[in-house]
C-alpha positions, -999 to +999 in steps of 0.1 A: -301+329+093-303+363+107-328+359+139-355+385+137-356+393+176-318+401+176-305+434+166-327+460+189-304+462+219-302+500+217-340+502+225-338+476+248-353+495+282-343+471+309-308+456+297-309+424+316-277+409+301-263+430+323-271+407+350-266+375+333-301+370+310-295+353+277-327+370+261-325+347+232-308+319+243-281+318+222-251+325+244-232+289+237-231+299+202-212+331+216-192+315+238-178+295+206-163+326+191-141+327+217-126+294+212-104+311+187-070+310+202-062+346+190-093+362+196-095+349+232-063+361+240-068+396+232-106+396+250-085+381+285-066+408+278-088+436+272-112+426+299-078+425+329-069+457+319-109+462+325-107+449+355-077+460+372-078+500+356-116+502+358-118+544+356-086+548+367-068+554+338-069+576+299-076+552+269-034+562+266-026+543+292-053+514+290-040+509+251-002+512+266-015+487+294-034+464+270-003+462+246+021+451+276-001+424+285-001+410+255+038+412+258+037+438+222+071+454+214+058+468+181+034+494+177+019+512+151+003+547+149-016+556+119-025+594+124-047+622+098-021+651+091-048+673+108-034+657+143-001+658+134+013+676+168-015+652+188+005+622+169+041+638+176+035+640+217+018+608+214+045+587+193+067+600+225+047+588+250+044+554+238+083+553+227+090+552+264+078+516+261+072+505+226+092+505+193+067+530+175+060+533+137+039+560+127+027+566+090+006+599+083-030+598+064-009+615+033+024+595+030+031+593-008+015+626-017-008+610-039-033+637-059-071+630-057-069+635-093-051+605-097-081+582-090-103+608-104-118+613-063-140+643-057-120+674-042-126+699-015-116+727-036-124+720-069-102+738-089-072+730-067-037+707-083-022+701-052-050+682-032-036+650-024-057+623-008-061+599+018-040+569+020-052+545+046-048+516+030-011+520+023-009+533+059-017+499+073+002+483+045+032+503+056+024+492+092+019+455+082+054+452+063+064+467+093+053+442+114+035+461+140+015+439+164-013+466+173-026+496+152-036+528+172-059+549+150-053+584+155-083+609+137-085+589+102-120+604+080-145+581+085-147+557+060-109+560+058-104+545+095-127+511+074-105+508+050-076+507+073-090+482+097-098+461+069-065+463+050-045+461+083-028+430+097-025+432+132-051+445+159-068+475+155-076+500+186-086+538+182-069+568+203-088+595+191-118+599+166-118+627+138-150+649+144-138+687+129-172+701+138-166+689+176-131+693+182-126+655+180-156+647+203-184+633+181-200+621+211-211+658+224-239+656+189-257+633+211-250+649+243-262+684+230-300+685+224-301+714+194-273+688+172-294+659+187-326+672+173-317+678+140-299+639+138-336+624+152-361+611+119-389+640+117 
């Protein structure tokens, strides 16, 4: 059962597990997630790349990093057709390392009007939708080991992480208002103000 005085971390003023305080005593219960022989070895591996890179290096490198740590050959990119040249230069950079799949947000040309989805432009034929789930199938018949997310719609990048086989780690986020930086809405106080409940 859900426990009522969990869930209000963001308002928390004083952020004490910071320092070690288990607010509501329930850190064994925790702890036993990580008996999970998979999920432990990617959290020692994404906290010694933590460690030993601590703002020292791009997310690029931390997710090339991460992926030789965990001794990955096999990687795949899964990138919106928006950020096709970001995926190109990217694909190269981690081919100096990694066999690299990439599968685009429109592989099979699919029309909206297929699955009767609602269009940008109304009127048009040629609109073809989003594909993420047959991205990561793609990627898991390809037998990638870890998923980079490169720009998928939201909504799109869930159905990808849930259809998706192996790992799942994000380069870049799709914002088209912010140039791919949804995190300047908070930052700015006239997008800020309009997101805040009257």
């Amino acid at each position: 059962m859900f426990d009522s005085r969990i869930g209000h971390c963001a308002s928390c003023e004083t952020r004490e597990c910071r320092g070690g305080k288990d607010c509501v005593d329930d850190a064994d219960r925790h702890l036993a997630l990580y008996e999970d022989q998979e999920l432990a070895r990617l959290h020692k591996a994404a906290t010694a790349i933590e460690g030993r890179h601590y703002c020292k290096e791009p997310r690029i490198r931390e997710i090339m990093l991460f992926a030789r740590e965990l001794e990955y050959c096999k990687l795949g990119l899964a990138f919106c057709v928006g950020l096709a040249d970001e995926a190109e230069v990217i694909a190269k950079t981690l081919a100096g390392q990694f066999e690299v799949v990439s599968v685009c947000c429109k592989f099979c040309g699919i029309s909206k009007k297929t699955l009767k989805l609602e269009q940008i432009e109304a009127e048009s034929d040629t609109e073809c939708m989003c594909n993420p789930a047959g991205q990561a199938t793609i990627l898991n018949e390809a037998g990638t080991q870890l998923n980079i997310l490169c720009g998928l719609c939201v909504g799109h990048d869930a159905i990808f992480n849930m259809t998706s086989q192996a790992p799942v780690t994000t380069l870049i986020v799709k914002d088209r208002v912010l140039a791919h930086n949804p995190i300047g809405a908070i930052y700015s106080p006239y997008i800020r103000r309009t997101l805040l409940p009257k």
